[in-house]
C-alpha positions in Angstrom: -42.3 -60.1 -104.2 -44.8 -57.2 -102.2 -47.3 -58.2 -100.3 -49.6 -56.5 -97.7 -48.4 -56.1 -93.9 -49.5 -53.6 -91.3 -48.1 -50.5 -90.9 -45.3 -50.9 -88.6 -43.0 -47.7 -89.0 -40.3 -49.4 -90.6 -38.3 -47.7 -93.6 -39.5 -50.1 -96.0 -42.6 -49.4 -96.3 -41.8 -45.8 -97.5 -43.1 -45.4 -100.8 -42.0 -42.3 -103.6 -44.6 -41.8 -106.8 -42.1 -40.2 -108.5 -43.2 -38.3 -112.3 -41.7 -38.9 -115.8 -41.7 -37.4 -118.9 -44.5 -39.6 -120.5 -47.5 -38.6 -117.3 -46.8 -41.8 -115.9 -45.0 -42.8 -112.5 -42.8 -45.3 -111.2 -43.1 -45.7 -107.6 -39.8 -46.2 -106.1 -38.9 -47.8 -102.8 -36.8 -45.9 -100.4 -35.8 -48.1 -97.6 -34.1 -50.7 -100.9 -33.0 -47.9 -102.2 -31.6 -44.7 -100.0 -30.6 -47.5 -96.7 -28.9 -50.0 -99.2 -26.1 -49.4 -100.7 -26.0 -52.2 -102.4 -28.7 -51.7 -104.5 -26.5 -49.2 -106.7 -29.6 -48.2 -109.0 -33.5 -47.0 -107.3 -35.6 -50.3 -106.6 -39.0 -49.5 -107.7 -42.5 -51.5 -108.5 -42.3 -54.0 -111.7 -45.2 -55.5 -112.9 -44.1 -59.1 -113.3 -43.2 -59.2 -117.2 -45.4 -56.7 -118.2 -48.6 -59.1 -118.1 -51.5 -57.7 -117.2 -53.9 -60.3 -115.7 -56.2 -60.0 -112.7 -54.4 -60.7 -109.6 -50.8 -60.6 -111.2 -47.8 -60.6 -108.0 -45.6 -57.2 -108.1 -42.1 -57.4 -107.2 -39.7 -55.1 -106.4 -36.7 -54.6 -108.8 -34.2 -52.0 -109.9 -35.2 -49.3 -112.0 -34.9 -49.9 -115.8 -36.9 -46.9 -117.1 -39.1 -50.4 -119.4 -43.4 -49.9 -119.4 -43.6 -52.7 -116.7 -42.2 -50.1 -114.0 -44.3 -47.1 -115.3 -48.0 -46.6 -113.2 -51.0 -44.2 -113.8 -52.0 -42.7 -110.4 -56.2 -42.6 -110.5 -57.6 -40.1 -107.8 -61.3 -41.2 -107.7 
């Protein structure tokens, strides 16, 4: 799950909006991803199944290329 902390410095809170094909964005994680070898495949923001209710928790979780993963970036 993501949640709101201060800014401390650390790698995790390194964020990528990185574009696709379709104008969308998915906005991948770089301390999960680049720092952990484990993870294999980029971790990136999922909207929890796909539902899209008020308040809905975000979780992080590896890239799958599915519409709960893809994000619009509004600059107003």
């Amino acid at each position: 799950m993501l949640w709101q902390q201060p800014c401390n410095g650390n790698e995790a809170q390194n964020w990528e909006f990185i574009p696709q094909s379709n104008s969308y964005f998915v906005i991948e994680n770089q301390a999960a991803t680049v720092f952990n070898p484990l993870a294999g495949t980029p971790m990136v923001i999922d909207d929890y199944y796909g539902q899209a209710t008020s308040g809905l928790q975000m979780w992080l979780d590896t890239a799958n290329g599915l519409a709960p993963q893809n994000w619009l970036l509004n600059l107003q």
